[in-house]
N, C-alpha and C positions, 0 to 999 in steps of 0.2 A: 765371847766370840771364839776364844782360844779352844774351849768343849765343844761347842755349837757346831763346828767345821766337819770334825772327826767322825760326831754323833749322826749327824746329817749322812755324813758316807756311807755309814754303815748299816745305818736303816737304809737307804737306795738300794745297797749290796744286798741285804738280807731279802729285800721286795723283789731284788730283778732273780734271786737264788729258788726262792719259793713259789715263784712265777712260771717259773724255768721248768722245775720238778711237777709243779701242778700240769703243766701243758702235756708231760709223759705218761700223766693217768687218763683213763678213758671216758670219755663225755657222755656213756650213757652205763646204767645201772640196770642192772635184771634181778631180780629175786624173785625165786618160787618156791616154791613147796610140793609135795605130792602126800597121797594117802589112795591105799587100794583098798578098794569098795567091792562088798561081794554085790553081783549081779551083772545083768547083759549092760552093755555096752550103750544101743537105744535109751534104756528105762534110766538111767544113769544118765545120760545125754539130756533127758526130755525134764527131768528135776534140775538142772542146771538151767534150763531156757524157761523153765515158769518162774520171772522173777518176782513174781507176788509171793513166793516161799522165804525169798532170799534173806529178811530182815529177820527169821528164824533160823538163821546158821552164820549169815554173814556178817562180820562183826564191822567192817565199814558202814553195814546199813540198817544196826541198832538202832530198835526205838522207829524205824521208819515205817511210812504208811508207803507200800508202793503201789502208784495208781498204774497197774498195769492187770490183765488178765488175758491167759493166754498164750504162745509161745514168742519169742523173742524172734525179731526177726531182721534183716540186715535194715539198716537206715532208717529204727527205732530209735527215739531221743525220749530218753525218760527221766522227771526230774522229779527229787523227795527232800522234803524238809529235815533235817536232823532232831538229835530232841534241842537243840540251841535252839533252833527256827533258821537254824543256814540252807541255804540252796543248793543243792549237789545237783550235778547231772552226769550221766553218762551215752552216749552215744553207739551203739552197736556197728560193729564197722565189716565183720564179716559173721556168718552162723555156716557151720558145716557137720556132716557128721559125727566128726572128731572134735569139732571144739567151736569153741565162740573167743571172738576176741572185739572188743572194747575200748574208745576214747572216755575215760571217767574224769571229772573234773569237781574236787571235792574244795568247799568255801576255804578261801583264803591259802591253796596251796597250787601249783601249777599243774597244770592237763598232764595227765600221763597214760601210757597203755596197760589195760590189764584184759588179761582174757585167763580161758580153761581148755586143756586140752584133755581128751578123752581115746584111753586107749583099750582095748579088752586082752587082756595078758593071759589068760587062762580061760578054759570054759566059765566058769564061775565067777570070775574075779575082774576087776576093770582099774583102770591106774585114774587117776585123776589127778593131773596137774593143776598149778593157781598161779599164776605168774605176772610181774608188774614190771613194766620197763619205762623208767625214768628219764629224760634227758637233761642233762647238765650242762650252766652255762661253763664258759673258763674260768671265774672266779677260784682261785684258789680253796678257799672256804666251799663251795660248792663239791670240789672232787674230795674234798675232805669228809664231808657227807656222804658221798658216793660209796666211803670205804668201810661204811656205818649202816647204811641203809638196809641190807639185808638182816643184819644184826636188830634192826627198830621194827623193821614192818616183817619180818619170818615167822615171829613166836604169831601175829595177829592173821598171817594166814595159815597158821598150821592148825591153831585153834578152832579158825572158822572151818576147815577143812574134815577134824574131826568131828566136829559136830554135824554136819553134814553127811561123815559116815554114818554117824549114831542115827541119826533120822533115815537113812535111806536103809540101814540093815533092824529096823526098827519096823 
């Protein structure tokens, strides 16, 4: 009992300390990517909204059949089996000339936003953004991920992103 007292203390202290500091980090997570792509701006745009291409560039949606044909459009709900046989879906939440943005909700992990922005920086050339915004409970462990997460999921849209050049300057 004489340990037990002290030990007690100190883990409550150590839990209300890391509690404390986790409530100071921010509860939601962005991470993106870019890569500029030679071509207009449209044509670039319109390979983004055909996602029956996507499981050829996209590496979230490796191996998938997507039953879609045709361009994407707001308030589209489209779902593909993984090569596991898990269930993903995503939902289109807006389409613009500039970009698409995205509720994706991939098996066994929580809903997050992902979309693309499209910009044309030079005659020739167009930017293309990839970007995911996460949100996070308070859970300490959770903002602790927060501070990782670009680090985990960056190299998998950078990759997807140049492959994606490679096919559209192809």
């Amino acid at each position: 009992m004489r340990f037990f007292k002290p030990f007690l203390i100190t883990l409550i202290g150590l839990s209300v300390v890391l509690l404390a500091i986790s409530s100071l980090l921010p509860g939601r997570v962005m991470t993106s990517r870019w890569v500029v792509v030679h071509g207009r701006s449209d044509s670039i745009m319109a390979a983004i909204l055909d996602a029956s291409t996507w499981p050829e560039w996209n590496l979230l949606m490796k191996d998938a059949h997507m039953p879609v044909s045709g361009a994407l459009t707001k308030g589209q709900k489209i779902n593909w089996a993984n090569a596991g046989g898990s269930i993903n879906s995503f939902i289109v939440e807006e389409v613009n000339p500039h970009g698409l943005a995205t509720k994706m909700e991939l098996a066994g992990e929580k809903p997050f936003r992902t979309g693309f922005s499209v910009d044309q920086r030079q005659v020739d050339s167009v930017q293309v953004v990839w970007y995911l915004i996460e949100e996070l409970k308070w859970y300490p462990w959770e903002k602790v991920y927060g501070m990782m997460a670009s680090d985990m999921k960056g190299p998998l849209l950078q990759t997807s992103l140049n492959e994606f050049k490679r096919i559209q300057e192809h």
